[in-house]
C-alpha positions as CSV (number, residue, x, y, z in Angstrom):
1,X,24.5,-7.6,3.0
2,X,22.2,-4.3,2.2
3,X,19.6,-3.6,5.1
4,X,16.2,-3.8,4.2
5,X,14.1,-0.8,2.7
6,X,10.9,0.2,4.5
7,X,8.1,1.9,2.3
8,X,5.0,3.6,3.7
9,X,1.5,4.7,2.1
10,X,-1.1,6.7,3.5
11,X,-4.4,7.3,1.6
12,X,-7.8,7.8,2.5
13,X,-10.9,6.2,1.2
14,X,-14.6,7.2,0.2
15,X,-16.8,6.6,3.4
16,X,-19.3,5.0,1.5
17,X,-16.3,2.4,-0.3
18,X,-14.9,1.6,3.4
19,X,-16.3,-2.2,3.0
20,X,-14.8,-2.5,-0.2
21,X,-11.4,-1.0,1.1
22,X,-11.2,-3.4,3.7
23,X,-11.9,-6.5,1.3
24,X,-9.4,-5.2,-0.9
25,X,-6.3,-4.5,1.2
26,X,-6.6,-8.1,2.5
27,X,-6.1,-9.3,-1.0
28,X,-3.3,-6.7,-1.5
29,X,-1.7,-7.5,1.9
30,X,-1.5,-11.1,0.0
31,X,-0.6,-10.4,-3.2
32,X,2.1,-8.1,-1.6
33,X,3.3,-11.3,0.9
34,X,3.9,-13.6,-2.5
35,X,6.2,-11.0,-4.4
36,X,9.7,-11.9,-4.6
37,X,11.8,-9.4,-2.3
38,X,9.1,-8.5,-0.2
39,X,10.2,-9.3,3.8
40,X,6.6,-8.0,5.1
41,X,3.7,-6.5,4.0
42,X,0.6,-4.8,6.2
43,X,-2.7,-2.6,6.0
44,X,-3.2,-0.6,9.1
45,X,-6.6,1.2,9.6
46,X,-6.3,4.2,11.5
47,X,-8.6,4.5,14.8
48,X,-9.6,8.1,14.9
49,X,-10.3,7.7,11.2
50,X,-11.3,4.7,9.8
51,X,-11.4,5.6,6.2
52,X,-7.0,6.3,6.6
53,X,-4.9,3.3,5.5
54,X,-1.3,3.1,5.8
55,X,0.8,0.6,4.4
56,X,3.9,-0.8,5.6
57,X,6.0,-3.1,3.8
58,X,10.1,-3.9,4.4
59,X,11.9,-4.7,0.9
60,X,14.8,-6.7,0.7
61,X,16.3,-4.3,-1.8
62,X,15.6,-0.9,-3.7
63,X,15.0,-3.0,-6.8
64,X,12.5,-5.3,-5.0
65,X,10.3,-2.1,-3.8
66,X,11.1,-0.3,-7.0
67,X,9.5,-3.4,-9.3
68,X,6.5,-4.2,-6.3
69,X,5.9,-0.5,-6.8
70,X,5.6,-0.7,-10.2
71,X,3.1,-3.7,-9.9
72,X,0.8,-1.9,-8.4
73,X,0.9,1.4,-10.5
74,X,0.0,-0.4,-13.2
75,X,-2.5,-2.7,-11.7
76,X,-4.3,0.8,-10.0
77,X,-3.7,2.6,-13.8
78,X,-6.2,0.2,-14.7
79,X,-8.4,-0.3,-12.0
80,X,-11.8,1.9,-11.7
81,X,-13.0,0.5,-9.0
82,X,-9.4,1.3,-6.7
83,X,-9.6,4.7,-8.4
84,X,-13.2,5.2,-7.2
85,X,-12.9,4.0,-4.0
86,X,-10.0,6.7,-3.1
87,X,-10.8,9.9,-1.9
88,X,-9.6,12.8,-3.8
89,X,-9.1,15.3,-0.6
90,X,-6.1,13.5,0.3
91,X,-3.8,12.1,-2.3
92,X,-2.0,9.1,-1.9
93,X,1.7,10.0,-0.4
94,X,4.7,6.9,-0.5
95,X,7.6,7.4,1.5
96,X,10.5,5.1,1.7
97,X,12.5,5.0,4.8
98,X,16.1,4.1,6.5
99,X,16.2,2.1,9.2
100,X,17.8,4.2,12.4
């Protein structure tokens, strides 16, 4: 059996779209949770900075994260209001991770 594959976001959101941030990584923490292949799924909110989200989701297999990733390119391709709410001084970064 393959281990898992860990994937992390970071981006950082317009002050003034925090709200909106917070109501829509709920609903992306759930759509997330009801992809096939997808172990775990979470939104953190930094503390110093509240407008920094990380995202932290275990895959059960490249493929799984590769076709979740995909998902949500598109969905954010076509999605003003995601667009708008991001804030351009620090792009959005994904790493994926081994476990140690």
């Amino acid at each position: 059996m393959k281990p898992p594959v860990y994937s992390l976001v970071d981006f950082k959101v317009r002050t003034e779209k925090l709200g909106y941030a917070r109501r829509r990584m709920r609903k992306a923490e759930q759509f997330a949770r009801s992809k096939p292949g997808v172990l775990q799924f979470h939104f953190l909110q930094d503390h110093a900075d509240p407008t920094v989200f990380t995202g932290y989701g275990i895959f059960a297999s490249n493929d799984d994260l590769d076709s979740y990733r995909s998902s949500m390119q598109e969905m954010s391709e076509n999605d003003s209001e995601f667009n708008d709410m991001l804030d351009p001084k620090l792009p959005m970064s994904v790493r994926v991770l081994d476990r140690i």
